[in-house]
C-alpha positions, 0 to 999 in steps of 0.5 A: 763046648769050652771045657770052663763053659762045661765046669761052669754049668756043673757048679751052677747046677750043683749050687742049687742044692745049696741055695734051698739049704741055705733058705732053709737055715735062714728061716730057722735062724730067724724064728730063733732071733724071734722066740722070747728068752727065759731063765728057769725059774721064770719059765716054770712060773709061767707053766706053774699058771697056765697049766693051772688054770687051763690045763698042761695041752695048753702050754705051747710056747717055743722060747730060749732058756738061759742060765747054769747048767750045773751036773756032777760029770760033764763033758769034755770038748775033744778039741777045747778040753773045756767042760760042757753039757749036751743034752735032748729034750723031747716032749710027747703028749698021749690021749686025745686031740687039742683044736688051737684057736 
């Protein structure tokens, strides 16, 4: 067997991992594309009215928050040297069970 024939079933083989990672990232980046975008203030009257009237379980809304970060001490790129603010956010719900319909 040629030595390029053997180096060329290698790389297909090993391209295939990267095609599922690839598929995957595509599907993520396309649910972001499809999330609507809110600043602050809007997403809080949002929650303000749902979580009023139907209660806090019922407020499940993937979306994209725009707008200032403002904080006393950001960050500093190492490679940019610019400012910038990172940060998680999880959120957990405790208690009983929520059927969605």
């Amino acid at each position: 067997m040629s030595v390029l024939v053997f180096i060329g079933i290698v790389l297909l083989i090993l391209s295939v991992p990267f095609l599922f990672v690839a598929r995957a990232n595509a599907k993520l980046l396309h649910r972001l594309n499809t999330v609507e975008t809110y600043d602050a203030a809007t997403l809080d009257e949002i929650h303000r009215r749902i979580t009023t009237s139907l209660g806090a379980s019922y407020f499940i809304r993937p979306c994209e928050v725009t707008g200032i970060i403002e904080c006393d001490t950001p960050l500093i790129g190492p490679v940019s040297g610019r400012a910038f603010v990172a940060y998680k956010y999880n959120v957990y719900e405790e208690g009983g069970s929520h059927n969605e319909r």
